[in-house]
N, C-alpha and C positions, 0 to 999 in steps of 0.2 A: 618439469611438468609443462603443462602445454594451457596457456591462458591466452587471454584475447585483455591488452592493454592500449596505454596514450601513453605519452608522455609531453605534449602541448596540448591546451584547449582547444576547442574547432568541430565542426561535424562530425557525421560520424565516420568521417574518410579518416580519420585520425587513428578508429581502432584500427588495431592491427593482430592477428596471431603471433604470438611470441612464444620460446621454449624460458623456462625462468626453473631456479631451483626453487623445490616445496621449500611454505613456510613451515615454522617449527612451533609447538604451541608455547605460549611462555605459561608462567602460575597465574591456575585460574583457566586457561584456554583450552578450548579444546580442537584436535587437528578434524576437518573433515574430506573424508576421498567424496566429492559433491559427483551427483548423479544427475540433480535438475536444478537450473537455479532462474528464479524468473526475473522478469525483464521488467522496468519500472521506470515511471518518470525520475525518478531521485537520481537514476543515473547515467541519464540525460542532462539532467546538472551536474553532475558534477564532472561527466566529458566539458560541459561547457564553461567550468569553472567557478561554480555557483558557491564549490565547499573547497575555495583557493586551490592553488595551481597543482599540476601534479609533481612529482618528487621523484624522478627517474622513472623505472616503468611502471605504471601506476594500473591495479588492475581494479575494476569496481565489480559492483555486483551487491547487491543488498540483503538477501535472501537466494537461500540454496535448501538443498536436503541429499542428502545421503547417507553414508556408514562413518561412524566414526573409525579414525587410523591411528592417535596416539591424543594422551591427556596428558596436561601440564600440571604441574605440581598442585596437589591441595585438591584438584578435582574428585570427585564423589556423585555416586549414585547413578555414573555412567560407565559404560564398558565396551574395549573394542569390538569393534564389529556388530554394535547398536546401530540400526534404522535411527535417522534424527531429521527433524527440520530443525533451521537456522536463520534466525535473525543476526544479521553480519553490520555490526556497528560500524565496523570501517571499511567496508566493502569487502574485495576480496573476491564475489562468486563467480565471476566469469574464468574459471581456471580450474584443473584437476583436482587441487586440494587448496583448499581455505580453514583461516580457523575463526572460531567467533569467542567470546566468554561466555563461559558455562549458563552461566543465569539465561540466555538468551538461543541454549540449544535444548530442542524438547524431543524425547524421544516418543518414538511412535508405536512401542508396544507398550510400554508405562509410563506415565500412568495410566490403568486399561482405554479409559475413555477414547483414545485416542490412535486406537488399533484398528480403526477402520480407515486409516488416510495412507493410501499406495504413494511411494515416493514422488511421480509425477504430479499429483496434488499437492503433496507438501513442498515441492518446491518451488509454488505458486504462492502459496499462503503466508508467511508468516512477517513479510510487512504491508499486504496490503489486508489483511485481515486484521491484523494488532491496528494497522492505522484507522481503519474502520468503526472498531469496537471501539477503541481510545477516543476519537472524537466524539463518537455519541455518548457513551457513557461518561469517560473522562470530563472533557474539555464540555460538549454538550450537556451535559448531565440530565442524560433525559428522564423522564418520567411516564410511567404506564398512564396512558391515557390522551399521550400527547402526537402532535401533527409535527411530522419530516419534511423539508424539500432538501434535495440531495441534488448537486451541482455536477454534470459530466456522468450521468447518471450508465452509461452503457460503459465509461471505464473499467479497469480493475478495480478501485474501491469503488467504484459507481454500483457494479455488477451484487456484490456484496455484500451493501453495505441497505439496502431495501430488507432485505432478507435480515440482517442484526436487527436495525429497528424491529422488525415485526416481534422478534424474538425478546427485542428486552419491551415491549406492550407498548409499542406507536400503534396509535388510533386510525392514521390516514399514514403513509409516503407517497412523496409525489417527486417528481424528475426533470432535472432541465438533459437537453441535450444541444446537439448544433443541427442535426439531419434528421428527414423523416426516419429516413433508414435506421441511425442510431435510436431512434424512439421507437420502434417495432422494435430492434434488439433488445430495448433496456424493458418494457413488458412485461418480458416473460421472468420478472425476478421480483414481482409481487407491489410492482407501483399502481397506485390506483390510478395515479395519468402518468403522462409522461408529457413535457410540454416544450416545446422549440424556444433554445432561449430566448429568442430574440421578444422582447413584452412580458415575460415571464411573472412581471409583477400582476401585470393586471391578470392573466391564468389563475394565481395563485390566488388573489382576491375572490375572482368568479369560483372556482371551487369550493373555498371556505366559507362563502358565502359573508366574504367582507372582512372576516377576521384575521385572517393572513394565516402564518403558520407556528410554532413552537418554537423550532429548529432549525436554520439550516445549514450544511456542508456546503463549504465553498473550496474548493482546490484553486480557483482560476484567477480570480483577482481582479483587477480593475475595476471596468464602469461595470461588471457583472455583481461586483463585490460591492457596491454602491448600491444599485439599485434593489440588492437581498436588504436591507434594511427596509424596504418600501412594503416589502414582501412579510415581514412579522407580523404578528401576535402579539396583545398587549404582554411585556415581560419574555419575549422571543428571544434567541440567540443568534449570533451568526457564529461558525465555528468555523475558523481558518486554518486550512493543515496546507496549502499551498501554493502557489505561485506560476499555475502553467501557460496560463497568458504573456505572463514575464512583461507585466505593465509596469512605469513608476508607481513607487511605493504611494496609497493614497495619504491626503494630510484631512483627518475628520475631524469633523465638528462636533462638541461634547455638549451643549444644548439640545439637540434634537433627538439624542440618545435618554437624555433625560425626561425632555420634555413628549416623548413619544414610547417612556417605558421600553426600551430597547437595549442588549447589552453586546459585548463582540469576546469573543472568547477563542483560544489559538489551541492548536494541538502539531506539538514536531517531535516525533520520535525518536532523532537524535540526540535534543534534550534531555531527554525523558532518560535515556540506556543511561546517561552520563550523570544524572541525579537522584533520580528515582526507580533503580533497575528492576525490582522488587514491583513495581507497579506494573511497569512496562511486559514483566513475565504474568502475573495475574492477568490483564488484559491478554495475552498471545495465547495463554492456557486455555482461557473464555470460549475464546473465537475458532481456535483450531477445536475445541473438544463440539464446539456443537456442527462443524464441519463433520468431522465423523461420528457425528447420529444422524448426521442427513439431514437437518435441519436447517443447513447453508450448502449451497452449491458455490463451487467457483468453476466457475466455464472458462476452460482451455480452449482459446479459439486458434491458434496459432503453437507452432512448434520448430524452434530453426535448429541447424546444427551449432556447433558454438561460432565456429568460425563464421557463421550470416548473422553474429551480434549486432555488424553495424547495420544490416538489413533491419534487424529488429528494431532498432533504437529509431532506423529513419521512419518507420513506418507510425511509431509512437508517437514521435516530433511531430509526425505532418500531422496527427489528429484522423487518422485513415484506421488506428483499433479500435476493436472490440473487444468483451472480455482482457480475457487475459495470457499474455505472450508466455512462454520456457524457452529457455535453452536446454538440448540435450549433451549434457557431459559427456560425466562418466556411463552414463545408459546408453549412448552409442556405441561402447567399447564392452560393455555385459549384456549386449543385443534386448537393449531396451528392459 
């Protein structure tokens, strides 16, 4: 089959096209011919080493969707030549076939709900919407009536995740970005501001009218991740799902957490498949079913073939997307 791998850490000069035999599914897994699989910060870490070194040719990929090609033993309630998206625990999506474990592959005509998501969709969705919906709900445990700021807000989970809040009853979402430009993008997905990080605290103050906010998503870390605490509400959260700054780890101080009614709370999905898989499918079932009733959009701004992965991945890195990147697979080869 024909993927795009590494085999040392380094940019993205490192991907490469390669011919590699299909994997095989083991008990429990199931084999998929991937048609679109999207593009994500998580595997930009792990080109860079973030989830340890690679292991001969190493192919990543987080999320894919396509037709199921053969199940591994024990599997149930799916069948070849099912429509699926896929959450890919250990990567895998950049390549003809991948497999994932069952719990983590949802098909797209059953349950009904979920018959309205065209492959191209679902093979954008199913880790930056599970990450989305898990942070707020999970990790944030929001509550109907409660105020969002959402960090990177014109991202992939940026894009999406205005749109959940609204859905599970945020009161207000509000948006950091880094450019005007990104903040006209991110807009149009139901924030009532959208504000340039740079002072972001005092924005969020003057909108709340002093009282900061409930919630909020942080993907970036550092001094951004600091100063979201300035940014709460009495009993606010800050919700950690990642690290794209790639600043030193912070070392906080647990008096002012206290003394200021504030808490910090983390969300990682890899975790989560590894512990809790059961959860992690509730969350992904959530988020993909109110994708198709139209409820949540995910905007496709970008589409490469597989072989411009490393185009994709540099375009990610430098902080230059919007929405949300694909790769076309196997739909270059079944003319889309």
């Amino acid at each position: 089959m024909r993927a795009v791998a590494f085999t040392e850490v380094g940019g993205p000069e490192v991907l490469r096209v390669v011919e590699l035999a299909a994997p095989e599914p083991g008990p429990g897994e199931v084999l998929i011919r991937v048609a679109y699989a999207g593009v994500n910060y998580g595997e930009v870490q792990h080109r860079l080493g973030d989830f340890g070194p690679p292991e001969g040719e190493t192919v990543t990929g987080l999320e894919a969707s396509g037709t199921v090609a053969a199940l591994g033993d024990g599997v149930t309630g799916l069948a070849v030549g099912d429509e699926v998206a896929a959450y890919l625990s250990d990567g895998g999506g950049y390549a003809e076939y991948a497999t994932a474990p069952a719990p983590f592959v949802f098909p797209l005509a059953e349950p009904a709900e979920l018959g309205g998501l065209d492959l191209r969709t679902a093979g954008a969705a199913p880790l930056v919407l599970t990450t989305a919906y898990g942070v707020l709900a999970g990790a944030g445990h929001l509550a109907a009536g409660e105020t969002v700021l959402v960090h990177a807000a014109a991202g992939g989970v940026g894009s999406v995740a205005a749109q959940l809040a609204r859905s599970l009853g945020a009161a207000a979402v509000y948006g950091t970005v880094s450019t005007k430009e990104k903040a006209e993008y991110a807009s149009r997905f139901g924030y009532d501001e959208v504000f340039l990080r740079d002072g972001f605290p005092d924005a969020v103050r003057k909108a709340t009218s002093g009282r900061g906010v409930d919630l909020i998503l942080d993907p970036i870390g550092g001094p951004t991740r600091l100063a979201s605490f300035e940014a709460l509400a009495p009993f606010g959260r800050v919700a950690v799902y990642g690290e794209a700054a790639r600043h030193p780890d912070l070392h906080l101080p647990v008096l002012p957490v206290w003394k200021n009614n504030r808490a910090l709370t983390g969300y990682n999905i890899g975790d989560l498949s590894r512990r809790d898989p059961e959860t992690l499918r509730h969350h992904a079932l959530a988020a993909l079913g109110l994708v198709a009733s139209g409820a949540v959009r995910i905007d496709i701004t970008a589409e490469y073939d597989l072989a411009d992965a490393a185009e994709a991945q540099r375009e990610l890195e430098a902080g230059r997307n919007k929405g949300k990147a694909v790769l076309r697979v196997g739909a270059e080869r079944d003319g889309g």
